[in-house]
PDB file of N, CA, C and O in Angstrom:
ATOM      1  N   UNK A   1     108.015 159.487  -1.968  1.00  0.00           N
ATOM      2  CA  UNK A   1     108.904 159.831  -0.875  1.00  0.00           C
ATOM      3  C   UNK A   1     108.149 159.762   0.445  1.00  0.00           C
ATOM      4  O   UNK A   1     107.010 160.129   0.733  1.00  0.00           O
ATOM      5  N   UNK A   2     109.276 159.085   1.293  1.00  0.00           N
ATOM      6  CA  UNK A   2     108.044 159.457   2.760  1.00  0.00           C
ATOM      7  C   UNK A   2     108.381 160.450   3.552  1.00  0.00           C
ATOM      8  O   UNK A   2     107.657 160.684   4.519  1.00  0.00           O
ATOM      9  N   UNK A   3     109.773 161.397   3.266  1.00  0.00           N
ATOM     10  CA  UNK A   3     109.803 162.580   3.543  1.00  0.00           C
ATOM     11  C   UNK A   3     110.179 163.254   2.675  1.00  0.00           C
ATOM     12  O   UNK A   3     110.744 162.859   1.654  1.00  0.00           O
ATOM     13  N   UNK A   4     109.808 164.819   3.084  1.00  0.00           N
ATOM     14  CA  UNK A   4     109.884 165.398   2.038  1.00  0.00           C
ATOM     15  C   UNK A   4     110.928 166.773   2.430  1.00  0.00           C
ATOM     16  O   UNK A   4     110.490 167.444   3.365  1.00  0.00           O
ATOM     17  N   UNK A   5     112.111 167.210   1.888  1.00  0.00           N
ATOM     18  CA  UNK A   5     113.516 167.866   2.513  1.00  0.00           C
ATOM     19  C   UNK A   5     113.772 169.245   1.705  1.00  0.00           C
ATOM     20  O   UNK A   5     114.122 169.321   0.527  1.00  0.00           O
ATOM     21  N   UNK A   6     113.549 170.200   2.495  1.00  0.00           N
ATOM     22  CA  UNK A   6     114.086 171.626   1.562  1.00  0.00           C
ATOM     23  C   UNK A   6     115.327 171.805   2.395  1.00  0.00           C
ATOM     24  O   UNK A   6     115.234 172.210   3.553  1.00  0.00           O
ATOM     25  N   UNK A   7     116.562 171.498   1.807  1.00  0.00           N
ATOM     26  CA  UNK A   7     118.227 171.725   2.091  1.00  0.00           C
ATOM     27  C   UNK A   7     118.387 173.163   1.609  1.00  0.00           C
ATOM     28  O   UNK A   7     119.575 173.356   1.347  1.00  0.00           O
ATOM     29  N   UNK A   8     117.787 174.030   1.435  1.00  0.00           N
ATOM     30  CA  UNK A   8     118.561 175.716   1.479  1.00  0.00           C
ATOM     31  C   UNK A   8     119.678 175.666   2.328  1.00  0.00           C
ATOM     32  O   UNK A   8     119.790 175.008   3.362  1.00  0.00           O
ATOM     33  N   UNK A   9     120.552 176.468   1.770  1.00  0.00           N
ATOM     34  CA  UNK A   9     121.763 176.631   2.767  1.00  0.00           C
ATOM     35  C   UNK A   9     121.434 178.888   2.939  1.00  0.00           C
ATOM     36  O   UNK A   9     121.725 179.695   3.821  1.00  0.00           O
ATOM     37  N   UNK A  10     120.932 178.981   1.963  1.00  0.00           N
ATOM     38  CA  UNK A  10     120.727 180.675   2.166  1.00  0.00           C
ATOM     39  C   UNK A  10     119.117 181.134   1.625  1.00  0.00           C
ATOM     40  O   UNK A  10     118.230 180.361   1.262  1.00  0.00           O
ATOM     41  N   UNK A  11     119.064 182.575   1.696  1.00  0.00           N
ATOM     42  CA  UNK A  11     118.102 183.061   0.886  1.00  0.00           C
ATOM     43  C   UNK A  11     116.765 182.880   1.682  1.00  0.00           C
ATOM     44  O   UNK A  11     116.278 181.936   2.305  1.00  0.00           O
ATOM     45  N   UNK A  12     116.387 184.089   1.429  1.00  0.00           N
ATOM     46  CA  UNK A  12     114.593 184.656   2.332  1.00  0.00           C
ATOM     47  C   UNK A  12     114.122 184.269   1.481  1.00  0.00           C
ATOM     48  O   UNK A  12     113.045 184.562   1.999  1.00  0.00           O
ATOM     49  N   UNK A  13     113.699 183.639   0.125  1.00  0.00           N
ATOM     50  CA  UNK A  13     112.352 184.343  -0.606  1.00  0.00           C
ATOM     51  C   UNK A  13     111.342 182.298  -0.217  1.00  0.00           C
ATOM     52  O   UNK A  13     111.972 181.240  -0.220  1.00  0.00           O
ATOM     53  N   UNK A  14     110.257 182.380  -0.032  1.00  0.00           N
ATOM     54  CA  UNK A  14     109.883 180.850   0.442  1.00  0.00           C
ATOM     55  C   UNK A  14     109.958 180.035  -0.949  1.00  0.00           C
ATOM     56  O   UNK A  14     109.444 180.354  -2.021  1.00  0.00           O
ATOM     57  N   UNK A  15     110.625 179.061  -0.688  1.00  0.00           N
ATOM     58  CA  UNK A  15     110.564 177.994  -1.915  1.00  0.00           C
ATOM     59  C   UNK A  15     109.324 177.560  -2.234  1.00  0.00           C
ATOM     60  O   UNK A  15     108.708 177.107  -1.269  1.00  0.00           O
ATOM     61  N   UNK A  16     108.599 177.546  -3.551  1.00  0.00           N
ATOM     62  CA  UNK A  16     107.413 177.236  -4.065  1.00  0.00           C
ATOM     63  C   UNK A  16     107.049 175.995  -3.446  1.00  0.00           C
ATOM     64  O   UNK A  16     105.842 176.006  -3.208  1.00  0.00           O
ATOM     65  N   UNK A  17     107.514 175.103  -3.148  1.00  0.00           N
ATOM     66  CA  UNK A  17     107.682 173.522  -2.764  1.00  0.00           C
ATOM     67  C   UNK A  17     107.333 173.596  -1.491  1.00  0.00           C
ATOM     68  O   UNK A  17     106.642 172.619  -1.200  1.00  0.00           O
ATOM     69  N   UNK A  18     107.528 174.446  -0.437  1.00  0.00           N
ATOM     70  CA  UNK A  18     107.431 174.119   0.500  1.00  0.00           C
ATOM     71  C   UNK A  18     105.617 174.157   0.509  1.00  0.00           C
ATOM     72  O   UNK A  18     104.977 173.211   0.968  1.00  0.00           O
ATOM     73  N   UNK A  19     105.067 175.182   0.029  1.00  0.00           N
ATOM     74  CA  UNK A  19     103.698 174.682  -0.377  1.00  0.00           C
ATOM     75  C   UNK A  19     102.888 173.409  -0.355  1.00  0.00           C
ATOM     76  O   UNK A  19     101.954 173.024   0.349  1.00  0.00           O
ATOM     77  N   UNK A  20     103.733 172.752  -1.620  1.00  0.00           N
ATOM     78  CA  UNK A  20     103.240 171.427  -1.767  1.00  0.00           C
ATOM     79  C   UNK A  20     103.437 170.576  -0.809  1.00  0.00           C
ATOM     80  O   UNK A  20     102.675 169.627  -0.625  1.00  0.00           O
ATOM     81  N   UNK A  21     104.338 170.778  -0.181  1.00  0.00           N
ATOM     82  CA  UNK A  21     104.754 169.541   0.940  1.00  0.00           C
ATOM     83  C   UNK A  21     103.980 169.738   2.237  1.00  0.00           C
ATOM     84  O   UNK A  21     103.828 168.927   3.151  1.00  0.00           O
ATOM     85  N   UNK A  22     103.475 171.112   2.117  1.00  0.00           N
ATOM     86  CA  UNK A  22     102.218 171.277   3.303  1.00  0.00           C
ATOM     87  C   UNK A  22     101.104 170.242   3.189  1.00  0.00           C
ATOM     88  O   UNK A  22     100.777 169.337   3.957  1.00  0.00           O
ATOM     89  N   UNK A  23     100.502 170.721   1.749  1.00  0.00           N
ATOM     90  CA  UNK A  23      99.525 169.856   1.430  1.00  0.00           C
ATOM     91  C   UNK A  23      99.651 168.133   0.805  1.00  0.00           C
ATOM     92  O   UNK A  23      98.770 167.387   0.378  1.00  0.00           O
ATOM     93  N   UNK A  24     101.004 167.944   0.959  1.00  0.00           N
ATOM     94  CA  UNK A  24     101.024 166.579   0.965  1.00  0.00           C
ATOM     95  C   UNK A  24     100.699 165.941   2.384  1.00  0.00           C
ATOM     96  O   UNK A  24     100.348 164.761   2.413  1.00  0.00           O
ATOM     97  N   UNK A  25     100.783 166.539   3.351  1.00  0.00           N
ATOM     98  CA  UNK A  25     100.792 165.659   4.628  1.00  0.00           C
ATOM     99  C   UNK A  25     101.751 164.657   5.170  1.00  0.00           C
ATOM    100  O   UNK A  25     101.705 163.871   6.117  1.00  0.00           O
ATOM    101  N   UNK A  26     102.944 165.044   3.939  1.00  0.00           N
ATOM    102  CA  UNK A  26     104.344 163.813   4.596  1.00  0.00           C
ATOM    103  C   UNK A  26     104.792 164.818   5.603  1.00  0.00           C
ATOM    104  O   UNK A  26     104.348 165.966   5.625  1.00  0.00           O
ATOM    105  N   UNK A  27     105.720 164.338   6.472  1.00  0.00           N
ATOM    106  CA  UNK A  27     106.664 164.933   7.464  1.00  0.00           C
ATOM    107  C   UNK A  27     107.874 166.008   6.112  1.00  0.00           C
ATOM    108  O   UNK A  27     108.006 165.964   4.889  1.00  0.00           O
ATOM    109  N   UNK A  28     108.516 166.859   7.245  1.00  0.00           N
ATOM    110  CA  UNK A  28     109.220 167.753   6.234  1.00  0.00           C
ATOM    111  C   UNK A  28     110.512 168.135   6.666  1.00  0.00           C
ATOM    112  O   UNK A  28     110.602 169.359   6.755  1.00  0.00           O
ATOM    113  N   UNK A  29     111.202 167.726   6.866  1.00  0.00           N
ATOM    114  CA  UNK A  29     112.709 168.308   7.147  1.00  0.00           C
ATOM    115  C   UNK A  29     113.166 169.594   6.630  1.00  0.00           C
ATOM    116  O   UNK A  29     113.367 169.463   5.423  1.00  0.00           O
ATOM    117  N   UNK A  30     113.395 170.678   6.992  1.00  0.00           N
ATOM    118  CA  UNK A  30     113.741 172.056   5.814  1.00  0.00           C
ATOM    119  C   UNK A  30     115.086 172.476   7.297  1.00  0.00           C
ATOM    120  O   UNK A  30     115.371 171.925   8.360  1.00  0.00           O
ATOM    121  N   UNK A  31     115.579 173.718   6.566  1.00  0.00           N
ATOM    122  CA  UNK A  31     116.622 173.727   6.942  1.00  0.00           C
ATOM    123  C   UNK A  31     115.948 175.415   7.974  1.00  0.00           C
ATOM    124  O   UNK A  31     115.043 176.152   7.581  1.00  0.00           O
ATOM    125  N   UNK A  32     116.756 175.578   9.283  1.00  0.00           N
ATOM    126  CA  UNK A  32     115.956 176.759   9.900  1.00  0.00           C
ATOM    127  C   UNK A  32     116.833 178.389   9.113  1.00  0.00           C
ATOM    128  O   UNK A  32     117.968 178.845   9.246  1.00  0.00           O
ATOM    129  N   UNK A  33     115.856 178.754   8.469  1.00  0.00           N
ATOM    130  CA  UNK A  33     116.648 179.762   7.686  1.00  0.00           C
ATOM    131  C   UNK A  33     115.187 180.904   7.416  1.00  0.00           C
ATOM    132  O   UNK A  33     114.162 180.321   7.768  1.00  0.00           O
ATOM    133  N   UNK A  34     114.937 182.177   6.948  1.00  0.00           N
ATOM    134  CA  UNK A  34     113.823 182.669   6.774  1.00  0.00           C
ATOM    135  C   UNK A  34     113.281 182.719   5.521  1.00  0.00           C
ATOM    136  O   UNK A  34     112.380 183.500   5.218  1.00  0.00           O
ATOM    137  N   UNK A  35     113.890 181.756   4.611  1.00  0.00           N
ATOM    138  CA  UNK A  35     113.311 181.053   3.584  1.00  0.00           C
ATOM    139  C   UNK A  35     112.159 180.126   3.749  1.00  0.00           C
ATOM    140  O   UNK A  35     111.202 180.048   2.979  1.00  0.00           O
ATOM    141  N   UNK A  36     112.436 179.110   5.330  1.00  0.00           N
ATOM    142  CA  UNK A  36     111.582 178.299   5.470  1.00  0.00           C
ATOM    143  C   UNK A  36     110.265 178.682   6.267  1.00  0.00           C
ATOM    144  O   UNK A  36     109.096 178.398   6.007  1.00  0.00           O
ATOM    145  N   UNK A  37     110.971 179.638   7.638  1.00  0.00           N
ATOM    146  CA  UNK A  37     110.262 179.544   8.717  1.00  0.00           C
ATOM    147  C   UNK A  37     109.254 181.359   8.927  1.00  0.00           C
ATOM    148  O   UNK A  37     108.783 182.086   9.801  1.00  0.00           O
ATOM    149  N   UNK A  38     109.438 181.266   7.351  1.00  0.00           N
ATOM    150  CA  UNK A  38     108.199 182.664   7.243  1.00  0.00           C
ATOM    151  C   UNK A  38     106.668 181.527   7.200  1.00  0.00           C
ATOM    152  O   UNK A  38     105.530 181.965   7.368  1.00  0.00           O
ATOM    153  N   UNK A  39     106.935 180.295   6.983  1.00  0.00           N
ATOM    154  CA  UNK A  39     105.826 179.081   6.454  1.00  0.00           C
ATOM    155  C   UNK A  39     105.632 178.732   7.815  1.00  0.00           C
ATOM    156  O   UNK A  39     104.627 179.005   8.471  1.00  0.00           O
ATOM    157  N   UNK A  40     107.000 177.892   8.360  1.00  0.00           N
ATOM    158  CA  UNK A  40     106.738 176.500   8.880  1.00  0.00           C
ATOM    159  C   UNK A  40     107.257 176.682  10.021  1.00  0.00           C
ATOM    160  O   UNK A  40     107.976 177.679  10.088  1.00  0.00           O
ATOM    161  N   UNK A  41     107.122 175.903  11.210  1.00  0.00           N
ATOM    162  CA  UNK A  41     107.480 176.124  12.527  1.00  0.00           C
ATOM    163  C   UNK A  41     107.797 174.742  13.382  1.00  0.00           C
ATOM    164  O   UNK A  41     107.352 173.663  12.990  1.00  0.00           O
ATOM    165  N   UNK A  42     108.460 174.837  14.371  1.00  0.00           N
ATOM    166  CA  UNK A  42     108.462 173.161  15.072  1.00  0.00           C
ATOM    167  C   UNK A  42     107.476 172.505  15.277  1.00  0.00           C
ATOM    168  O   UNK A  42     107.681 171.549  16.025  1.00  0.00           O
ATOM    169  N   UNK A  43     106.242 172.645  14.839  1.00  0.00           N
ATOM    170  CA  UNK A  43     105.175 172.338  15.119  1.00  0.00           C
ATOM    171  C   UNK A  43     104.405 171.381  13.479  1.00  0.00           C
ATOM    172  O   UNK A  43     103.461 170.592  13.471  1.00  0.00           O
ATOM    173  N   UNK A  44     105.018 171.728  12.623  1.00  0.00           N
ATOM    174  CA  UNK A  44     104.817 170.803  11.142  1.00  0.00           C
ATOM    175  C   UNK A  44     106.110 170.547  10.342  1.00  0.00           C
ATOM    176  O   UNK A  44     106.162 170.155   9.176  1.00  0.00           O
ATOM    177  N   UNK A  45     106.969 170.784  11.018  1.00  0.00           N
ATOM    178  CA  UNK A  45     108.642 170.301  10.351  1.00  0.00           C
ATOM    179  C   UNK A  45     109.517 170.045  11.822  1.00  0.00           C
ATOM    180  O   UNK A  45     109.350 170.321  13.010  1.00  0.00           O
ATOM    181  N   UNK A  46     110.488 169.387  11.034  1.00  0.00           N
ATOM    182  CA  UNK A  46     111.709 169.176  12.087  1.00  0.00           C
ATOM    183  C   UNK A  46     112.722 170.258  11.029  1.00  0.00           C
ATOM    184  O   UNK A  46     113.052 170.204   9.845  1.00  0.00           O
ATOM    185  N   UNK A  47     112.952 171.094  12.007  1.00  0.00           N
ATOM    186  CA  UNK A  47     113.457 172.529  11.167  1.00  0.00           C
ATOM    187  C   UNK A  47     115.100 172.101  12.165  1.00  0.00           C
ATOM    188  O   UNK A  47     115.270 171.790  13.343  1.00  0.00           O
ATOM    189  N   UNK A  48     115.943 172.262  11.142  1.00  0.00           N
ATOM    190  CA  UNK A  48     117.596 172.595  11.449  1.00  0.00           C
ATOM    191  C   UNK A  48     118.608 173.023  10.956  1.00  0.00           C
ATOM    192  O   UNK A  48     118.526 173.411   9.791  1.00  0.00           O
ATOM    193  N   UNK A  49     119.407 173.074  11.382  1.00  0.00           N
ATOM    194  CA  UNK A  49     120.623 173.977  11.019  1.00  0.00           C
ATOM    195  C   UNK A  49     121.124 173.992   9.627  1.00  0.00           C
ATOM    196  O   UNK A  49     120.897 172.796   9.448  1.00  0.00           O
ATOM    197  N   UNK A  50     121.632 174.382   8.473  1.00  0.00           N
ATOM    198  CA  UNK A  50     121.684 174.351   7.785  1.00  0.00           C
ATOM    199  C   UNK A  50     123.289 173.401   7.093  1.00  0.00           C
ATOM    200  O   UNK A  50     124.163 173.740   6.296  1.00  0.00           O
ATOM    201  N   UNK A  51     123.072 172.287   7.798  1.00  0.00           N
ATOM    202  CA  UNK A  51     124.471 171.705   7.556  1.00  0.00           C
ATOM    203  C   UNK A  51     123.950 170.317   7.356  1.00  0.00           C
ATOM    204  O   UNK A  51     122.988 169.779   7.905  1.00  0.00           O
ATOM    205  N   UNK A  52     124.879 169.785   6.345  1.00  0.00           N
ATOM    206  CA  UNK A  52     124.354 168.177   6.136  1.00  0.00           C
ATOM    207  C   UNK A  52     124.406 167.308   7.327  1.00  0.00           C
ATOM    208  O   UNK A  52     123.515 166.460   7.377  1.00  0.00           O
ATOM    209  N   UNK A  53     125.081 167.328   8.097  1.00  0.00           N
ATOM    210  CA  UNK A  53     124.931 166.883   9.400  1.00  0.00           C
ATOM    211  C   UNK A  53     123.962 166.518   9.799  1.00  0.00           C
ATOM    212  O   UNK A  53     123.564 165.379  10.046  1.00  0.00           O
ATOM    213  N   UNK A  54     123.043 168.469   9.987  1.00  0.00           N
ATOM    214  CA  UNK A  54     121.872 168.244  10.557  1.00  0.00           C
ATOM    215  C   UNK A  54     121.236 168.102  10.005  1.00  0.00           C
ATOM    216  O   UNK A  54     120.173 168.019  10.619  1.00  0.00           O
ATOM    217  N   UNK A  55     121.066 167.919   8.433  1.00  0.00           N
ATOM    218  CA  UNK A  55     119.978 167.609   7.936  1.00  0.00           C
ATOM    219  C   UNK A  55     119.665 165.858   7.926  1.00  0.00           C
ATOM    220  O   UNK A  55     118.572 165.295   7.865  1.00  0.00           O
ATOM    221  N   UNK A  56     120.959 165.292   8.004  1.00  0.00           N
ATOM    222  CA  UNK A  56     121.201 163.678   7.746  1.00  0.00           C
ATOM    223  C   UNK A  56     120.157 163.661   9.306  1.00  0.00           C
ATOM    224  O   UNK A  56     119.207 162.892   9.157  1.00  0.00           O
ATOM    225  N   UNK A  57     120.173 164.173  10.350  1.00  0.00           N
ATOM    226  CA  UNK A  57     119.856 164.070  12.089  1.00  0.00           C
ATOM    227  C   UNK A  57     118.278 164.198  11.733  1.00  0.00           C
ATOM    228  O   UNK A  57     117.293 163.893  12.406  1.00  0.00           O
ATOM    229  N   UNK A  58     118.328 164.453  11.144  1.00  0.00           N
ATOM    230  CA  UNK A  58     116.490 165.426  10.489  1.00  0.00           C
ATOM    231  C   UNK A  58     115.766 164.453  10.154  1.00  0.00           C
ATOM    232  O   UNK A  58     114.640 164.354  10.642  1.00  0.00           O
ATOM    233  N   UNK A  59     116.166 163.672   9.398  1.00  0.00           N
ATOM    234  CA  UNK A  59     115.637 162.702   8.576  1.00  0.00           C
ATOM    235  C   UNK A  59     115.765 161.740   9.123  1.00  0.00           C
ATOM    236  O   UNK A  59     114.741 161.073   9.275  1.00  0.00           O
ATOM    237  N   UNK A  60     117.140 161.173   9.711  1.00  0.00           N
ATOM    238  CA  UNK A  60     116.983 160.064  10.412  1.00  0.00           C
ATOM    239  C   UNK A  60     115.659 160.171  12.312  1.00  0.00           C
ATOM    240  O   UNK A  60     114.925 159.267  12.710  1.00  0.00           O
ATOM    241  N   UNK A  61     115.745 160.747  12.585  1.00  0.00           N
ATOM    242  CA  UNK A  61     115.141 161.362  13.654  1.00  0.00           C
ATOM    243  C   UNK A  61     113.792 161.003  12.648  1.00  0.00           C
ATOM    244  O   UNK A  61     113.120 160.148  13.226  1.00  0.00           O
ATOM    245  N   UNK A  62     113.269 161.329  11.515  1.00  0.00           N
ATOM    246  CA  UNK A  62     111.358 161.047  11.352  1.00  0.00           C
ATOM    247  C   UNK A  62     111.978 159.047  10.948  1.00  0.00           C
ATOM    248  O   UNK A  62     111.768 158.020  11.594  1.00  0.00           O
ATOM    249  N   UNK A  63     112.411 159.174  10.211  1.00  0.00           N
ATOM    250  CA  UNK A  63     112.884 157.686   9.875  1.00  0.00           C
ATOM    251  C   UNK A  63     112.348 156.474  10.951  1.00  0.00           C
ATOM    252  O   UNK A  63     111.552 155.550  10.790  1.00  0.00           O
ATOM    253  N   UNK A  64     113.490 157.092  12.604  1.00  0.00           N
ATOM    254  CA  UNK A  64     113.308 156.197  13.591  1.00  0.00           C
ATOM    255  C   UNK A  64     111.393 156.577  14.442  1.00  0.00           C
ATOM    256  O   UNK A  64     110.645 155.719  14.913  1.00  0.00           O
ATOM    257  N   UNK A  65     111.151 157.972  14.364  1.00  0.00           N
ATOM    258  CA  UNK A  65     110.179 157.996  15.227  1.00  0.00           C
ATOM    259  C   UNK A  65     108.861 158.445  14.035  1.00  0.00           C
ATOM    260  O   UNK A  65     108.687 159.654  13.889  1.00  0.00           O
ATOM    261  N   UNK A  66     108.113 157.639  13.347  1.00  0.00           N
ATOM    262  CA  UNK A  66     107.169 157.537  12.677  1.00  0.00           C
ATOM    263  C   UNK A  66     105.627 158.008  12.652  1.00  0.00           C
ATOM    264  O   UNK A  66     104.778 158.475  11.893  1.00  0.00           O
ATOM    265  N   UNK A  67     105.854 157.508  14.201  1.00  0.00           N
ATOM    266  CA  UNK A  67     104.107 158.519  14.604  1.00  0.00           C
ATOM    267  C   UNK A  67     104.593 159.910  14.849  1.00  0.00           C
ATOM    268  O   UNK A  67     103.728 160.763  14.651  1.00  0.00           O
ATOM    269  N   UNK A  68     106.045 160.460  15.323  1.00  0.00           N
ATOM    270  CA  UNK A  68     106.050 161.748  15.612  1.00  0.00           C
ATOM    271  C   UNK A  68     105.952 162.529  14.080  1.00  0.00           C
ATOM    272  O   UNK A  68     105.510 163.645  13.805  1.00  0.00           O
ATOM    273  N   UNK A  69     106.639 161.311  13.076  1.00  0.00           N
ATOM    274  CA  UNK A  69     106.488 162.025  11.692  1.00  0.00           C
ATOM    275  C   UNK A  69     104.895 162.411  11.325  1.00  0.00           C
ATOM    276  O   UNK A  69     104.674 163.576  10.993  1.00  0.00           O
ATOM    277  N   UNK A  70     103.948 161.599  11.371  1.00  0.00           N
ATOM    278  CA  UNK A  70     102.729 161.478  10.793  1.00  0.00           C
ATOM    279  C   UNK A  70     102.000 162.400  11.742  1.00  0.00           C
ATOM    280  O   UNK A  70     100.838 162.648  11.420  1.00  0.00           O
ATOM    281  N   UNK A  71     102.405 162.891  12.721  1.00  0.00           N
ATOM    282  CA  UNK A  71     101.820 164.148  13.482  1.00  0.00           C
ATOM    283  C   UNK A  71     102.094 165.568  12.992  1.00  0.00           C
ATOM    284  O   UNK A  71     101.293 166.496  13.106  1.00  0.00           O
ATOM    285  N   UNK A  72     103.617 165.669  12.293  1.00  0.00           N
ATOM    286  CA  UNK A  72     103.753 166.635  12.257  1.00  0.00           C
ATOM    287  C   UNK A  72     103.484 166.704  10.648  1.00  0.00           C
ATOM    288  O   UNK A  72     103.763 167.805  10.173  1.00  0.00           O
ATOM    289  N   UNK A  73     103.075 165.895   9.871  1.00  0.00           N
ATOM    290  CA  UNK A  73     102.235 166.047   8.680  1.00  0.00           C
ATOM    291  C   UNK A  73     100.870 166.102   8.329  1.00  0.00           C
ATOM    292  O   UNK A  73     100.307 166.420   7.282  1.00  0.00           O
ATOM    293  N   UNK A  74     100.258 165.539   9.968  1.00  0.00           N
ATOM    294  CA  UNK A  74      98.965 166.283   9.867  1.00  0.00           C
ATOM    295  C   UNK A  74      98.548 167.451   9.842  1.00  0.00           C
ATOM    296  O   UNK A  74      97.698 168.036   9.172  1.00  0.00           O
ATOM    297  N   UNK A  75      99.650 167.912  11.130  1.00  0.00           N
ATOM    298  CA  UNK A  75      99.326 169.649  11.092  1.00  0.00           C
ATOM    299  C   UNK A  75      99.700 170.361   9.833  1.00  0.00           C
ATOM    300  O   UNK A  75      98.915 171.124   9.270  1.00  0.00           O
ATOM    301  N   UNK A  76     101.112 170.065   9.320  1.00  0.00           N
ATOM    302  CA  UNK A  76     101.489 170.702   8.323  1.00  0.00           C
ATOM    303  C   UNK A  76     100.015 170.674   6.979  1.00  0.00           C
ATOM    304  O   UNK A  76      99.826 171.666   6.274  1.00  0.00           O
ATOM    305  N   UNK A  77      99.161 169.437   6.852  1.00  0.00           N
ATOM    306  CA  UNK A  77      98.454 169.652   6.458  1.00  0.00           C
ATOM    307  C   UNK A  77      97.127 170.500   6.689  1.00  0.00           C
ATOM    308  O   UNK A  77      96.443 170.890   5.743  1.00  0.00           O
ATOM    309  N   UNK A  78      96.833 170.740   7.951  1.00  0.00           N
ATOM    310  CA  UNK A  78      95.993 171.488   8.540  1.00  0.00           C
ATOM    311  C   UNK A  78      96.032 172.923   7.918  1.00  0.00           C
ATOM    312  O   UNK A  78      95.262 173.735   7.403  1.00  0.00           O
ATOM    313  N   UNK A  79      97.208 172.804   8.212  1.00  0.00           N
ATOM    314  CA  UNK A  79      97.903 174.607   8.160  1.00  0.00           C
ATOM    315  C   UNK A  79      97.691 174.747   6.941  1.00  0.00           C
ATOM    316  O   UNK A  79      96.835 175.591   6.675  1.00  0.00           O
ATOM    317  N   UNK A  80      98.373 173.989   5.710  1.00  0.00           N
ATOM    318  CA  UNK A  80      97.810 174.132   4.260  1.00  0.00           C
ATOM    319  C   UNK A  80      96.523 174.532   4.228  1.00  0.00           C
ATOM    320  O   UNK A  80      96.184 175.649   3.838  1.00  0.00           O
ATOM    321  N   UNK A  81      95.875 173.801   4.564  1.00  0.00           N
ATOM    322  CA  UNK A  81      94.370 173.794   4.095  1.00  0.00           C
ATOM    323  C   UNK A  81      93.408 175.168   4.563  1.00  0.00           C
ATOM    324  O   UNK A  81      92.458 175.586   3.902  1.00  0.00           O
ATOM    325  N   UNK A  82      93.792 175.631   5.585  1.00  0.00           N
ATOM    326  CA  UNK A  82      93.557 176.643   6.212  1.00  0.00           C
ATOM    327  C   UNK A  82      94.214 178.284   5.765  1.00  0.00           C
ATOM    328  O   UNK A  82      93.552 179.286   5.496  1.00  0.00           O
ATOM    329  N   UNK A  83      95.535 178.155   5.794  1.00  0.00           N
ATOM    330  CA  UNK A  83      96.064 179.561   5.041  1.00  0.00           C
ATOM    331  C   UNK A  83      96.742 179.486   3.962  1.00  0.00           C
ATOM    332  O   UNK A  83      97.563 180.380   3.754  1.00  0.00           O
ATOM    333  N   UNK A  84      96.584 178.412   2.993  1.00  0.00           N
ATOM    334  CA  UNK A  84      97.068 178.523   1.953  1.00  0.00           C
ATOM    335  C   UNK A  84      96.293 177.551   0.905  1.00  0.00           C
ATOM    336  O   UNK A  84      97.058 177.321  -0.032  1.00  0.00           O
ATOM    337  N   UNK A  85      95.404 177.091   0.786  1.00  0.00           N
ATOM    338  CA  UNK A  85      93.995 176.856   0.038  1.00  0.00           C
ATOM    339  C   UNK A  85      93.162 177.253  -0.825  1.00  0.00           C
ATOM    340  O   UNK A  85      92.040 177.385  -0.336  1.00  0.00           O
ATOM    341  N   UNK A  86      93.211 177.436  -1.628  1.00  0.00           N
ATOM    342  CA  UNK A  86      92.319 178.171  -2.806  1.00  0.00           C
ATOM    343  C   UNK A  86      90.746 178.635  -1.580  1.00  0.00           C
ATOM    344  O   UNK A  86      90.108 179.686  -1.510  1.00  0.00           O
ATOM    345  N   UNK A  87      90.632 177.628  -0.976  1.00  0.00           N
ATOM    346  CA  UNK A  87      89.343 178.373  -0.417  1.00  0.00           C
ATOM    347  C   UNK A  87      89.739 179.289   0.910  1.00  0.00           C
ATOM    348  O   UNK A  87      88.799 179.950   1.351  1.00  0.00           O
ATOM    349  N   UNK A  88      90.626 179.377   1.397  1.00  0.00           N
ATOM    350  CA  UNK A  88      91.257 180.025   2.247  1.00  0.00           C
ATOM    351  C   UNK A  88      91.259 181.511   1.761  1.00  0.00           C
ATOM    352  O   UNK A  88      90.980 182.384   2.583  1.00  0.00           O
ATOM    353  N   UNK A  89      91.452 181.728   0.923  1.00  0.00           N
ATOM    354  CA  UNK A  89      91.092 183.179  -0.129  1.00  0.00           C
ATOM    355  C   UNK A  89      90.240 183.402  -0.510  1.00  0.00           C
ATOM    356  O   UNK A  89      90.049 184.527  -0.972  1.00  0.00           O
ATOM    357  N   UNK A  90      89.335 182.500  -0.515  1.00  0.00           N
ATOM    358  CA  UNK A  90      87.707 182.918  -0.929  1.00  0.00           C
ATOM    359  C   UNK A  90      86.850 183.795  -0.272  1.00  0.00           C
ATOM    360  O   UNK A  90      85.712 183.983  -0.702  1.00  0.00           O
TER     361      UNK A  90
END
């Protein structure tokens, strides 16, 4: 996949996945809900509303702009590596 999409429409508790998709370093579309954004912030996702609409806007938006995607999967990887890392707990 070259992005990677958490569609929650409800619910606080963080999806296990969103994890992995830190440390994948793809771009991340998730939906803005406090399921996602106890993790993630405008700064390593394109975070939106919780409607297919905006999620279709989400995706197409990294689709057309590619380096903005691969920026915001660097950080998202940063951030992995840093507070959520096996050595991050060490």
């Amino acid at each position: 996949a070259e992005i990677l999409v958490s569609p929650r429409t409800e619910g606080t508790s963080v999806p296990l996945k969103i994890y992995s998709y830190l440390q994948s370093g793809k771009p991340i579309v998730a939906t803005r809900l406090p399921a996602h954004t106890q993790v993630l912030d405008d700064s390593m996702a394109v975070l939106v509303e919780p409607t297919s609409e905006s999620l279709a806007e989400g995706i197409v938006c990294l689709m057309k702009n590619k380096e903005f995607g691969y920026r915001l999967g660097e950080k998202a990887q940063q951030v992995s590596r840093e507070h959520y890392s096996m050595d991050s707990y060490l």
